[in-house]
Backbone of each chain as ProteinMPNN parsed JSONL, in Angstrom:
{"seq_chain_A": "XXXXXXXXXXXXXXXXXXXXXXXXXXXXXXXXXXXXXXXXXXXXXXXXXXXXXXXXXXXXXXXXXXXXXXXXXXXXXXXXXXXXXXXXXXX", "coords_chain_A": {"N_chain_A": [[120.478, 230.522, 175.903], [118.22, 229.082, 176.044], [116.097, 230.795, 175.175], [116.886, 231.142, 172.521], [116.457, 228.36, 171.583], [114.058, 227.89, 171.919], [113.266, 230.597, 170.202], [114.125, 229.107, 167.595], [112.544, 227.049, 167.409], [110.216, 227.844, 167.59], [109.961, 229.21, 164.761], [110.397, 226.735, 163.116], [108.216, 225.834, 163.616], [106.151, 227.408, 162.414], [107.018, 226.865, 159.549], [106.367, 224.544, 159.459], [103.68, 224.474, 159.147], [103.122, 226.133, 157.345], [104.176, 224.271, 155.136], [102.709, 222.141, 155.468], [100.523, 223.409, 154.634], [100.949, 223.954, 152.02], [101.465, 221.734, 150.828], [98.803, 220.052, 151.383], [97.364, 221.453, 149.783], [98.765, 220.968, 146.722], [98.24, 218.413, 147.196], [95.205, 218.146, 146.869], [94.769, 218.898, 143.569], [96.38, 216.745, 142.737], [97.656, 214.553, 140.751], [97.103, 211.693, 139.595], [95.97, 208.855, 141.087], [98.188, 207.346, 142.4], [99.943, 209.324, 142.899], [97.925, 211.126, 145.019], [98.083, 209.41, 147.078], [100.652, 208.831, 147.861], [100.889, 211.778, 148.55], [99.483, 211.703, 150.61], [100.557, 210.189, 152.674], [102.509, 211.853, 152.971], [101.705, 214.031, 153.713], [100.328, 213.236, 156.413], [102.793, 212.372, 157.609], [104.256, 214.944, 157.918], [102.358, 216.068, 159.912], [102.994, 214.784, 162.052], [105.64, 215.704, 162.485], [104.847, 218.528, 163.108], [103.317, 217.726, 165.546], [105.27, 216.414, 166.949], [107.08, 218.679, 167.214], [105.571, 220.589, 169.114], [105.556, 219.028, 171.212], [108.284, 219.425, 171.918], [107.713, 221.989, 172.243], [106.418, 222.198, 174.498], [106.956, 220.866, 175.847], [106.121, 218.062, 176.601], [105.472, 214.646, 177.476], [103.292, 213.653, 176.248], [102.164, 214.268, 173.768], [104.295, 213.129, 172.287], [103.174, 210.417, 172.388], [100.833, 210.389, 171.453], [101.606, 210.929, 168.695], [102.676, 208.667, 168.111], [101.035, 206.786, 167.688], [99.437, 207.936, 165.717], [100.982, 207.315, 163.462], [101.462, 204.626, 163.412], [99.011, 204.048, 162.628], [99.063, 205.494, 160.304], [100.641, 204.255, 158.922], [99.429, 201.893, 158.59], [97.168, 202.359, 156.825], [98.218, 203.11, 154.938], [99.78, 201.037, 153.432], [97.758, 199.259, 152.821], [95.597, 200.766, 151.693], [97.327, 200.99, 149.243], [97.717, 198.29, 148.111], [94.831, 197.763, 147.643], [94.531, 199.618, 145.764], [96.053, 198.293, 143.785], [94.65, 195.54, 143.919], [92.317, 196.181, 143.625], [90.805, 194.68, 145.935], [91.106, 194.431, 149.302], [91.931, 191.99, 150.547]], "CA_chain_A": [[120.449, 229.312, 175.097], [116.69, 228.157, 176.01], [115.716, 231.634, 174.283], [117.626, 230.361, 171.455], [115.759, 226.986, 170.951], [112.344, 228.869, 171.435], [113.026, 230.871, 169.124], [113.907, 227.898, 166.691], [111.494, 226.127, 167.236], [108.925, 228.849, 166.43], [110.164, 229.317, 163.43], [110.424, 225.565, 162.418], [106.806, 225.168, 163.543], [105.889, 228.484, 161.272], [107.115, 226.422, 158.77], [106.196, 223.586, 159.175], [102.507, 224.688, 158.797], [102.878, 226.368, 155.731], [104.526, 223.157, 154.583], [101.606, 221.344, 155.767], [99.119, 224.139, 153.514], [101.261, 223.817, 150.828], [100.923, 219.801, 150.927], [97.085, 219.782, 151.07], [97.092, 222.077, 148.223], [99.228, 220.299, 146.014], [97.333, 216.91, 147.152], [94.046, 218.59, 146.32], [94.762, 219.159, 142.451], [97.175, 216.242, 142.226], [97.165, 213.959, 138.81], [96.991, 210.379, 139.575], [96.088, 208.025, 142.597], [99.595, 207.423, 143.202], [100.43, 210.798, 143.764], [97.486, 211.732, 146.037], [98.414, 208.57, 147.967], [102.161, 209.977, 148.364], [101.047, 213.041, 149.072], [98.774, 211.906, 152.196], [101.659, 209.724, 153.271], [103.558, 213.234, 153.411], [100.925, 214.69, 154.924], [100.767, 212.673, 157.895], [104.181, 212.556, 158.321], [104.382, 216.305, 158.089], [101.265, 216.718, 160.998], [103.628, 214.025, 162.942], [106.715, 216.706, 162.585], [104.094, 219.005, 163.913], [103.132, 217.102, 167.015], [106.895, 216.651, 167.822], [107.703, 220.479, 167.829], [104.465, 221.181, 170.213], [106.146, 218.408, 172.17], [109.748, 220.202, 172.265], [107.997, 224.089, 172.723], [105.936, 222.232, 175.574], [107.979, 220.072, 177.035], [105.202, 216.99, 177.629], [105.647, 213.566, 176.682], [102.048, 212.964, 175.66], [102.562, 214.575, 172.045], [104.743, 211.975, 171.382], [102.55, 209.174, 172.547], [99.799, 210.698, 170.257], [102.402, 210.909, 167.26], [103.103, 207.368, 167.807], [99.368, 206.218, 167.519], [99.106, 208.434, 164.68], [102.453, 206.907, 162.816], [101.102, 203.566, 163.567], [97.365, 204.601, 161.651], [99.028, 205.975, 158.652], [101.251, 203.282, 158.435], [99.236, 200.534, 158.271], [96.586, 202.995, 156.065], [99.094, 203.357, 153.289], [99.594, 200.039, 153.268], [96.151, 198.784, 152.661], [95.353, 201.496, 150.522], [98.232, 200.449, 148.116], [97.392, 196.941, 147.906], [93.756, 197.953, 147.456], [94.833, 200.249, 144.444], [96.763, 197.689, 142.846], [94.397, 194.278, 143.37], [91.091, 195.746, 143.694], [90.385, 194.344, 146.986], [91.915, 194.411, 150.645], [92.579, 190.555, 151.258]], "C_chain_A": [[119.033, 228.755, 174.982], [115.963, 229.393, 175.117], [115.641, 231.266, 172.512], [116.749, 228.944, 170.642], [115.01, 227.279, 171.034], [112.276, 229.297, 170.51], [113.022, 230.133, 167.926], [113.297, 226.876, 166.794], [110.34, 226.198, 166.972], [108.995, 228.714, 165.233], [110.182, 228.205, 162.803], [108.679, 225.459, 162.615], [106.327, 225.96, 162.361], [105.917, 227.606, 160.103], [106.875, 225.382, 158.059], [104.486, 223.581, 158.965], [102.191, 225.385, 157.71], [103.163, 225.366, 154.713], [103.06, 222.266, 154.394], [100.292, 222.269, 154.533], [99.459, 223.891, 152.556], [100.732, 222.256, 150.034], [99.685, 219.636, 150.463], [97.011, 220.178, 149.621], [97.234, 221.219, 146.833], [98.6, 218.671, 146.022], [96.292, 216.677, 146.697], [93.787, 218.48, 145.042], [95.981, 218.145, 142.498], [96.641, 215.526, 140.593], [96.74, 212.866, 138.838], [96.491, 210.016, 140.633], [97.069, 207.889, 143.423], [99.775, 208.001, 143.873], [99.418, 211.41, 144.728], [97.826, 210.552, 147.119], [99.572, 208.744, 149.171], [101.729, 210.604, 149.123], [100.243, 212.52, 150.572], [99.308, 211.457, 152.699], [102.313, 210.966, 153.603], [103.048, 213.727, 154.059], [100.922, 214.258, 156.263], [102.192, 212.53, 158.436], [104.909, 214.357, 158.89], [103.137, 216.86, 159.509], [102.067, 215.692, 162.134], [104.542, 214.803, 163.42], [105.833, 217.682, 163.426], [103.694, 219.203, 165.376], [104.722, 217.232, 167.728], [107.122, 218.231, 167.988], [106.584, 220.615, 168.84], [105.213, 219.816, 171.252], [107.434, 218.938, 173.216], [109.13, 221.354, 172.732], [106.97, 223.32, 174.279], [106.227, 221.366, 176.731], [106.956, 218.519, 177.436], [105.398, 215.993, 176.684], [104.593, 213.322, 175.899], [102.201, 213.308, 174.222], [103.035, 213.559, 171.512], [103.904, 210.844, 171.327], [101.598, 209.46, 171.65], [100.417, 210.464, 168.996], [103.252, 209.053, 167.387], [102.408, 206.802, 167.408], [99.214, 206.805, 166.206], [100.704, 207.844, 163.217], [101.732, 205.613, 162.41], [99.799, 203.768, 162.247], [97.809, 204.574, 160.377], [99.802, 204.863, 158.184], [100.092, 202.087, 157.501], [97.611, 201.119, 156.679], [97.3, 202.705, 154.634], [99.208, 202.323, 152.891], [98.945, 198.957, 152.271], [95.551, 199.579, 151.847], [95.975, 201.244, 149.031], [98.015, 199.402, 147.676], [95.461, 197.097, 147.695], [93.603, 198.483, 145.825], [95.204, 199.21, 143.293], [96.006, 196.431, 142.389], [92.887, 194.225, 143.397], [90.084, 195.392, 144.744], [91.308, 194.201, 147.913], [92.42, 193.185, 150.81], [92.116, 190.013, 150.01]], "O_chain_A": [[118.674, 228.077, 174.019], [115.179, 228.965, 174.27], [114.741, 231.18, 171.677], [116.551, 228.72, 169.447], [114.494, 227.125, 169.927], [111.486, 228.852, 169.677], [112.099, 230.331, 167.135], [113.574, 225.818, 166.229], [109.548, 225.407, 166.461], [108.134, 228.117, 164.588], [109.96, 228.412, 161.61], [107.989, 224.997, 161.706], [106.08, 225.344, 161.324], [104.832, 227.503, 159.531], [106.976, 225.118, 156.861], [104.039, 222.503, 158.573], [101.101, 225.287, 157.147], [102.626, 225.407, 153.606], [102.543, 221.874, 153.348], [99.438, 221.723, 153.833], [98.583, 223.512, 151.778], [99.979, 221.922, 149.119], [99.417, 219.17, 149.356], [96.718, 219.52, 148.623], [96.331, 220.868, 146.074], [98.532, 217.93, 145.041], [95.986, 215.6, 146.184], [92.671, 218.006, 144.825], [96.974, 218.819, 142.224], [95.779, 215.796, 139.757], [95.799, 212.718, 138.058], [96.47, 210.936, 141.45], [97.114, 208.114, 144.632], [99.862, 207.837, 145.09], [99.918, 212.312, 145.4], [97.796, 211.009, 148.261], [99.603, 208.786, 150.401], [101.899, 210.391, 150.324], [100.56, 213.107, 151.608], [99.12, 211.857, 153.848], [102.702, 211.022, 154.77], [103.555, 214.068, 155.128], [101.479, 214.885, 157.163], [102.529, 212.593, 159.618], [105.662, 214.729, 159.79], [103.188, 218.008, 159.95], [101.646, 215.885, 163.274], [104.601, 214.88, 164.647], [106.125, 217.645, 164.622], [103.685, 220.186, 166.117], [105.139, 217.903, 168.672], [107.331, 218.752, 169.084], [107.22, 220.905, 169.853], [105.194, 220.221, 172.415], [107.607, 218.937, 174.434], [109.745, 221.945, 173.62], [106.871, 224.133, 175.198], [105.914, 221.226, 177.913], [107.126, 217.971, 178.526], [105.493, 216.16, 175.468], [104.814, 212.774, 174.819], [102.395, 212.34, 173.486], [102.556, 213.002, 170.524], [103.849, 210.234, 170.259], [101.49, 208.544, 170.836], [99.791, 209.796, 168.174], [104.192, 208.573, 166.753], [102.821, 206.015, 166.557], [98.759, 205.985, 165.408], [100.976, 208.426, 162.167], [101.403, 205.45, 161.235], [99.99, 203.551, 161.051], [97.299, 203.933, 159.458], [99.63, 204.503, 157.019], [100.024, 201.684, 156.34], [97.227, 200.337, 155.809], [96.893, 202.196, 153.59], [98.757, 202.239, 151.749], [99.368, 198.199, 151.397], [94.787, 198.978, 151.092], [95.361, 201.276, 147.964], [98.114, 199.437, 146.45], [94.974, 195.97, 147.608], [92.885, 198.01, 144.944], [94.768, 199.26, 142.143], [96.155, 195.969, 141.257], [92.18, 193.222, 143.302], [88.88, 195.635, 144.659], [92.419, 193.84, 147.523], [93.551, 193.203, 151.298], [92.266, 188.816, 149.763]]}, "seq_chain_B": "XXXXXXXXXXXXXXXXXXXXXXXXXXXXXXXXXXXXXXXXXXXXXXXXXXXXXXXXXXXXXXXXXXXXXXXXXXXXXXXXXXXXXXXXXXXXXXXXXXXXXXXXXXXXXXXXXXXXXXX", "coords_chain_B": {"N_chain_B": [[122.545, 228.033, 186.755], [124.458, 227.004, 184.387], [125.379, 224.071, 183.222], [128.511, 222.405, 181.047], [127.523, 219.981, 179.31], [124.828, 220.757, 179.459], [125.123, 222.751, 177.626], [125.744, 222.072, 175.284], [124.118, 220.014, 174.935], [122.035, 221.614, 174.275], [123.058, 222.848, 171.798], [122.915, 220.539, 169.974], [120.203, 219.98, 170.093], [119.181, 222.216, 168.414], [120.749, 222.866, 166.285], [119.595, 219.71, 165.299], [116.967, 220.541, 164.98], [117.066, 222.632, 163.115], [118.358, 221.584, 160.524], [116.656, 219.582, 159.832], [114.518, 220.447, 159.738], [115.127, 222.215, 157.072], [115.161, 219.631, 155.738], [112.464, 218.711, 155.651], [111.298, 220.744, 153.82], [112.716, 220.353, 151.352], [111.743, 218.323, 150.927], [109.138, 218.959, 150.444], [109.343, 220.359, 148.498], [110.409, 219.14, 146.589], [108.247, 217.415, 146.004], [106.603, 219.316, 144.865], [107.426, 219.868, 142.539], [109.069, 217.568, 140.849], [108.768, 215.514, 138.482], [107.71, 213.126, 137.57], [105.552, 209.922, 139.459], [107.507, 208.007, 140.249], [110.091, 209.237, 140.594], [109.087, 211.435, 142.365], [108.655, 210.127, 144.542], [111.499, 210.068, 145.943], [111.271, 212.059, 147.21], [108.968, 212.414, 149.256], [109.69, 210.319, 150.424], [111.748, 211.506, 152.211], [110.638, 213.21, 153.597], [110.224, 211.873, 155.883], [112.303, 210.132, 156.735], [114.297, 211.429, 157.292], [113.272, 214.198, 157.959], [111.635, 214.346, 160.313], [112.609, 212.521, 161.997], [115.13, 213.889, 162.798], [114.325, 215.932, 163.988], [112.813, 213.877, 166.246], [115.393, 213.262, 167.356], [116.178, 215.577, 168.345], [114.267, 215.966, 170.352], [115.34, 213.742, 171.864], [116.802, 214.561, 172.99], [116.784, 216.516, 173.958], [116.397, 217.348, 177.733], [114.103, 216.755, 179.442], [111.832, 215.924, 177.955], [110.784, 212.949, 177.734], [113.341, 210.509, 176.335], [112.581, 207.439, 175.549], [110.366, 207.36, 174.765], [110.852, 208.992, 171.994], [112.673, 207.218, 171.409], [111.616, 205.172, 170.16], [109.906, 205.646, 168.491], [111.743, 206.758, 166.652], [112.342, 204.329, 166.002], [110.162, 203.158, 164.837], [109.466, 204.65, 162.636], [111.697, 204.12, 160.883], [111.327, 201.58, 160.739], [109.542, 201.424, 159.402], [109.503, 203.32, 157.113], [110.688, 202.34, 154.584], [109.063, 199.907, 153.974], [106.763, 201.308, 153.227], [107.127, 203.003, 151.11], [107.843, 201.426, 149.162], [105.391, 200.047, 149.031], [103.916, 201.775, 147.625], [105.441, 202.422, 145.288], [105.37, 200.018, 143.746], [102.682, 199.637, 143.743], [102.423, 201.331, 141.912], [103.729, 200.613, 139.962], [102.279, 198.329, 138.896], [100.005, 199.655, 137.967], [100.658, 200.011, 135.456], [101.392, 203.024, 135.355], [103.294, 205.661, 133.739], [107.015, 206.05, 132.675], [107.978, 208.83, 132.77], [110.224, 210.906, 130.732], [111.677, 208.569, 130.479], [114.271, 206.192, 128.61], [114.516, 203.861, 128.211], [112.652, 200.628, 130.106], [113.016, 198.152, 132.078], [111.945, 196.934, 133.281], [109.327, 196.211, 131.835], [109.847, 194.217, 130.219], [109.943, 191.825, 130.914], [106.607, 190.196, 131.015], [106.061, 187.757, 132.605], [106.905, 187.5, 134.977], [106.116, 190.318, 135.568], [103.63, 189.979, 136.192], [102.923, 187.928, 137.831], [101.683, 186.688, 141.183], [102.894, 188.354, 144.199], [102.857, 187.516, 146.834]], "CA_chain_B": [[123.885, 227.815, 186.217], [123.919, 225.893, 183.169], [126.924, 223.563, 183.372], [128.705, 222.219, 179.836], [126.735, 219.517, 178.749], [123.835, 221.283, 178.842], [125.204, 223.611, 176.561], [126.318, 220.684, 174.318], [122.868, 219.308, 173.722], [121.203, 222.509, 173.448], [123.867, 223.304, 170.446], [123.148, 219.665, 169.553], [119.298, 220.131, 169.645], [119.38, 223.416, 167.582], [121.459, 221.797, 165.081], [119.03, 219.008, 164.452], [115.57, 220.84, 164.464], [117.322, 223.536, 161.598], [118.56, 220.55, 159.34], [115.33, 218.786, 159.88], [113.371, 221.794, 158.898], [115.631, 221.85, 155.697], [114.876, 218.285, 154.692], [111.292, 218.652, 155.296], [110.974, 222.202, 152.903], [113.515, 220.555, 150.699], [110.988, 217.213, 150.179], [108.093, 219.277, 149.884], [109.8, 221.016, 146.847], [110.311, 218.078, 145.444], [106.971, 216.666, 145.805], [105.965, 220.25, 143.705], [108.585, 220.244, 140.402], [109.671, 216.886, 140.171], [107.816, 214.844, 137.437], [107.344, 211.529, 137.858], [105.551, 209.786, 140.516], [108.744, 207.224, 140.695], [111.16, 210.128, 141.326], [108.778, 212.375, 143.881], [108.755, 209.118, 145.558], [112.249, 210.267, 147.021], [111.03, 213.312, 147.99], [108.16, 211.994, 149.947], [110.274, 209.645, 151.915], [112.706, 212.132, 152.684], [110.216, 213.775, 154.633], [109.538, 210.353, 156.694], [112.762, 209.782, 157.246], [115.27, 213.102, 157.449], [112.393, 215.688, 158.594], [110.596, 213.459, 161.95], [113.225, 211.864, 162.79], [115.774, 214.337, 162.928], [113.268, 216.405, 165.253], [112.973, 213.204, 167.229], [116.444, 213.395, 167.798], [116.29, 216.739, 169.565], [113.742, 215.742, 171.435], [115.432, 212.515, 172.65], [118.063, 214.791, 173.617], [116.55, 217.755, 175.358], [116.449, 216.561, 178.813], [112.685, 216.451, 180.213], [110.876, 215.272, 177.424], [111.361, 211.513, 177.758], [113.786, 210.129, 175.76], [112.317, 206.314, 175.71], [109.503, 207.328, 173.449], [111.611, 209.519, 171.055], [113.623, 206.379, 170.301], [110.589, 203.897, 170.029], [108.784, 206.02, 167.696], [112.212, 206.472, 165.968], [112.51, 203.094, 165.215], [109.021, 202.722, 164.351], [109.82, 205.203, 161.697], [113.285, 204.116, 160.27], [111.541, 199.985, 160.029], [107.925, 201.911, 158.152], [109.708, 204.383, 155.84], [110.913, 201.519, 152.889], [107.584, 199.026, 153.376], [105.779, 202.488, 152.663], [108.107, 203.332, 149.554], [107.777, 199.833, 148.009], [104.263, 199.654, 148.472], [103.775, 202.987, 146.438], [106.236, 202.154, 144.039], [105.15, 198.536, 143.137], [101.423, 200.075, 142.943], [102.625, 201.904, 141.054], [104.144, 200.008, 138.435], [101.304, 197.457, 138.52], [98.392, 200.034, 137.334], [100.984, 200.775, 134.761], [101.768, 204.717, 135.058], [104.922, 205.697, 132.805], [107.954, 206.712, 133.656], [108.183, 210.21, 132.202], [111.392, 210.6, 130.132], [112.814, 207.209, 130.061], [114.455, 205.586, 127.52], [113.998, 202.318, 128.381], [111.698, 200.254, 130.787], [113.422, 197.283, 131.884], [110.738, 195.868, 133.964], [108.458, 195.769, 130.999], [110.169, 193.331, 129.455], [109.302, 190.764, 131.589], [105.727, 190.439, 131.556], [105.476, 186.76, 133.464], [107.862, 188.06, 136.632], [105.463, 191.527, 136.236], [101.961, 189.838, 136.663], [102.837, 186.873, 139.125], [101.35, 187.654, 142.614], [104.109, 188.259, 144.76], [102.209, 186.883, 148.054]], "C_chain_B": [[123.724, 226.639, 185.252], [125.363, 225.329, 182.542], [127.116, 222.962, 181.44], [127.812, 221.013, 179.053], [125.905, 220.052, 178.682], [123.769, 221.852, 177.749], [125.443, 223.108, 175.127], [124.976, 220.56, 173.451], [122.38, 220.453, 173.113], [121.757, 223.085, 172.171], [123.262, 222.033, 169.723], [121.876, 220.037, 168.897], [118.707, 221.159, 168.518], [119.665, 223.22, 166.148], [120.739, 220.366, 164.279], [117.358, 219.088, 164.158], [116.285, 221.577, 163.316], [117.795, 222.304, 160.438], [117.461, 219.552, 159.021], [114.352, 219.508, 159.454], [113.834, 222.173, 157.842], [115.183, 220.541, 154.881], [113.663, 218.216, 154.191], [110.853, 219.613, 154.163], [111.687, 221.736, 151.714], [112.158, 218.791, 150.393], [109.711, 217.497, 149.907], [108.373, 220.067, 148.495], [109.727, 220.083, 146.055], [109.158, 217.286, 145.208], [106.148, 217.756, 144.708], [106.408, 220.168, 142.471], [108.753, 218.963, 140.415], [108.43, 216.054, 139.362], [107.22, 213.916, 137.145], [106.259, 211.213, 138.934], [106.483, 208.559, 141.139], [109.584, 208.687, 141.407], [110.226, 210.957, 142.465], [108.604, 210.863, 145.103], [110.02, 209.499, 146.809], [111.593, 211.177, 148.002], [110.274, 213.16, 149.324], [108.453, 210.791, 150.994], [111.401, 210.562, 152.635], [112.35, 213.234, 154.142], [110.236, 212.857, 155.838], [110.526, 210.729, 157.54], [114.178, 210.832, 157.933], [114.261, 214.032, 158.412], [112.251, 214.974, 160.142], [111.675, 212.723, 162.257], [114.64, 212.642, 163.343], [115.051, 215.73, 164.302], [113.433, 215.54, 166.398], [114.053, 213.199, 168.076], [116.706, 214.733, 168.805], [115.222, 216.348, 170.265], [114.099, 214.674, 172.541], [116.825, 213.635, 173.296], [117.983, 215.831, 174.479], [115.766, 216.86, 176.401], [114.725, 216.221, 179.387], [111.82, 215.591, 179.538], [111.589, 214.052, 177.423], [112.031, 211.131, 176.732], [113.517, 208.645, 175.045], [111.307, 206.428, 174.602], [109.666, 207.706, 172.423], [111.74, 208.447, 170.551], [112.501, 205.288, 169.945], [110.119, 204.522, 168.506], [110.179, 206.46, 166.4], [112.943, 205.235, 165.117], [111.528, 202.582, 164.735], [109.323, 203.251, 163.071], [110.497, 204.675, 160.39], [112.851, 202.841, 159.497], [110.319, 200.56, 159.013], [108.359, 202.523, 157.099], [109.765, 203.438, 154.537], [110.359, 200.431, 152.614], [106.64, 199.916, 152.405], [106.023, 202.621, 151.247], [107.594, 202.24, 148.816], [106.634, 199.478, 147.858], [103.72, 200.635, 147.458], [104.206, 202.261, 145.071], [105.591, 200.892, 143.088], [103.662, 198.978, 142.724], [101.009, 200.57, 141.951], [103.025, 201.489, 139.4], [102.609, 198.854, 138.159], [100.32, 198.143, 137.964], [99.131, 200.572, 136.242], [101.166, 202.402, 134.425], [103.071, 204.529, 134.496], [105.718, 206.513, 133.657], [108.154, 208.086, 132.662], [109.803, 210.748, 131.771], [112.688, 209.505, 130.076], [113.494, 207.26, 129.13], [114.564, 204.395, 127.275], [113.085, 202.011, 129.497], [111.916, 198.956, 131.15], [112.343, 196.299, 132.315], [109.449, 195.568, 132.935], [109.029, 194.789, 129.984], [109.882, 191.861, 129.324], [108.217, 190.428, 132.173], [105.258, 189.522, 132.283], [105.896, 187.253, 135.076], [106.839, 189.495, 136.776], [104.647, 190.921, 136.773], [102.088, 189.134, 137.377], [102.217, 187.905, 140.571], [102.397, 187.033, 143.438], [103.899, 187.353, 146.361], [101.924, 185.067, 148.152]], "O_chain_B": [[123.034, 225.625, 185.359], [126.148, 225.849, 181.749], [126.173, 223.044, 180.653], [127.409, 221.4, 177.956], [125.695, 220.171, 177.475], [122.854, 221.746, 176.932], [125.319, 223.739, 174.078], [124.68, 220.758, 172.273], [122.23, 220.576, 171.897], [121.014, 223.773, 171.47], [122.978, 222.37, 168.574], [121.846, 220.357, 167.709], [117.772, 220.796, 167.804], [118.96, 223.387, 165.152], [121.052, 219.955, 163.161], [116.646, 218.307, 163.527], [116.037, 220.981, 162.268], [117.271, 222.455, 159.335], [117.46, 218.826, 158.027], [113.391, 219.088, 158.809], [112.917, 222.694, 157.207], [114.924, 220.473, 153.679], [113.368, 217.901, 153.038], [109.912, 219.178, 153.5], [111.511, 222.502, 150.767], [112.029, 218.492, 149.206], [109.012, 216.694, 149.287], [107.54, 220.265, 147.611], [109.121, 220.078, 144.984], [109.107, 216.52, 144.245], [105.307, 217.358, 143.902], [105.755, 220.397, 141.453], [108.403, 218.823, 139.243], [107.264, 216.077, 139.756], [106.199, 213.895, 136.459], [105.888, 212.248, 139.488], [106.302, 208.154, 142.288], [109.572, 208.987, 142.601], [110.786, 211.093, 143.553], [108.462, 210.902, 146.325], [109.871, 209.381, 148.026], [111.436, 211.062, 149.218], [110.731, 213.629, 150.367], [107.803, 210.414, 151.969], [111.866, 210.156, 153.7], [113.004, 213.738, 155.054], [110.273, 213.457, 156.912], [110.357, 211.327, 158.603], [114.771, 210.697, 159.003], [114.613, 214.472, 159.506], [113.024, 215.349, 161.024], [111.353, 212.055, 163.24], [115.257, 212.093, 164.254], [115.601, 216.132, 165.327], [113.981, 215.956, 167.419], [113.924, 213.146, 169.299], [117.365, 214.732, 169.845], [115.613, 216.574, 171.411], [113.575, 214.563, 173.649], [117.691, 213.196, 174.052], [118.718, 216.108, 175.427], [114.898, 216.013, 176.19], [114.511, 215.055, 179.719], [111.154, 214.713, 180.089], [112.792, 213.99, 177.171], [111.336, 211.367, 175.744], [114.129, 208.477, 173.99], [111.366, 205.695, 173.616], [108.98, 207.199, 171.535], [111.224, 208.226, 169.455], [112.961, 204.414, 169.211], [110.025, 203.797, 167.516], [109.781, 206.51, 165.237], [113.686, 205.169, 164.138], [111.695, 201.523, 164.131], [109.486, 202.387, 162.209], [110.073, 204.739, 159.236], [113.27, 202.553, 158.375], [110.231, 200.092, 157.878], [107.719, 202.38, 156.057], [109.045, 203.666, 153.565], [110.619, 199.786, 151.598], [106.034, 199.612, 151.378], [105.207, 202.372, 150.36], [106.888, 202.39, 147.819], [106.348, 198.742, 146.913], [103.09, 200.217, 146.486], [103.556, 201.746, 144.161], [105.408, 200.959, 141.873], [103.309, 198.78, 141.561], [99.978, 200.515, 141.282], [102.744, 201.875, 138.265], [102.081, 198.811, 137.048], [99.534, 197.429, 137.342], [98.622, 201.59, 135.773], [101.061, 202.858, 133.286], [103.812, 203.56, 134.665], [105.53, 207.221, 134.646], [108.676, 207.812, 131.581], [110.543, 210.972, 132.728], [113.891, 209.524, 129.816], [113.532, 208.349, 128.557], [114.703, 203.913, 126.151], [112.598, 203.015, 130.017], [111.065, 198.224, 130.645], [112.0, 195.22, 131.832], [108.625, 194.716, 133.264], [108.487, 194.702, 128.882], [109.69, 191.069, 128.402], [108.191, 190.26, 133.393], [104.19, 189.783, 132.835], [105.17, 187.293, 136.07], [106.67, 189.897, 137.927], [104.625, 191.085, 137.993], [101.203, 189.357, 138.202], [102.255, 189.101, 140.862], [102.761, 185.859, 143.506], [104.789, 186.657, 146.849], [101.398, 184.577, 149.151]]}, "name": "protein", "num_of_chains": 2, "seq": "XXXXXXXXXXXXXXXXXXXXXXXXXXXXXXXXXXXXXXXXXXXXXXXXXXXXXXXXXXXXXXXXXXXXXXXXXXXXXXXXXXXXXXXXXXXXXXXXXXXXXXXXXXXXXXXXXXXXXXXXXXXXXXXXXXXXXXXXXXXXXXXXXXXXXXXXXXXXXXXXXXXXXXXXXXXXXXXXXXXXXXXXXXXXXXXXXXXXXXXXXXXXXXXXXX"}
């Protein structure tokens, strides 16, 4: 059974890093502001998914505590970026 | 010896990294074909809130890795995913981008309720 979740959890990481190339890519040559905005919102959420599987294949809490700090960042990023987009200025 | 609960979660955990690694592959598709940037909006929360948190969930449930920070960071998640959305979205409508095969536009109708500042 622990074979079992190794192995799926390889394979989700596998995937989840081609996800992650694909992402950039598509963020790289996007069309608008919007959409590269999105897309780096996805991105970080997708390098967060990341952190959690190296958490699960290694068993240590700290991953998460990093992917909490990094949750926190993009949050308040996107945010402030959006309201920047829309009025011009931060405050 | 690996008594029945164990065997429980580890079916459990199994079960919610593979559906979590579906949502995420299934909102990066949609961030490639769909057309808009209103509609890839789902897509791009779907990762937020389906992909990372459904992970979290096996991790709050396989036994060593602490469970206490799983659920913190899944409720950090669950309250950030639809401030995130709405600040997109609303940016969105304010620099005017179109909606790509409408047929109407209701919110342009009302251009005193568009331009007020909402703050």
């Amino acid at each position: 059974m622990e074979d079992l979740l190794l192995t799926t959890l390889y394979i989700s990481l596998l995937i989840h890093v081609l996800l992650v190339c694909f992402a950039a890519w598509r963020l790289w040559n996007g069309e608008n502001v919007i959409d590269r905005l999105m897309g780096s919102d996805m991105l970080s959420n997708l390098c967060l998914a990341v952190l959690v599987l190296a958490a699960l294949i290694h068993r240590q809490k700290i991953y998460i505590d990093v992917a909490l700090g990094l949750a926190a960042i993009g949050y308040i990023t996107i945010i402030t970026l959006a309201k920047y987009i829309t009025d011009k200025r931060m405050f | 010896m690996v008594t029945f609960m164990e065997t429980v979660f580890y079916i459990f955990a199994i079960a919610a990294v593979v559906i979590g690694t579906f949502f995420s592959a299934v909102g990066v598709l949609g961030y490639f074909r769909l057309p808009d940037v209103y509609t890839r909006l789902h897509a791009a929360g779907m990762v937020s809130i389906f992909g990372v948190v459904l992970l979290l969930v096996a991790a709050a449930v396989r036994t060593p890795v602490s469970w206490g920070h799983a659920l913190v960071l899944i409720f950090f998640l669950l309250a950030a995913g639809p401030p995130t959305a709405h600040a997109i979205g609303s940016a969105a409508k304010r620099i005017n981008l179109p909606m790509k095969g409408a047929r109407r536009d209701d919110l342009m109708k009302q251009p005193k309720a568009h331009n007020r500042k909402p703050y």
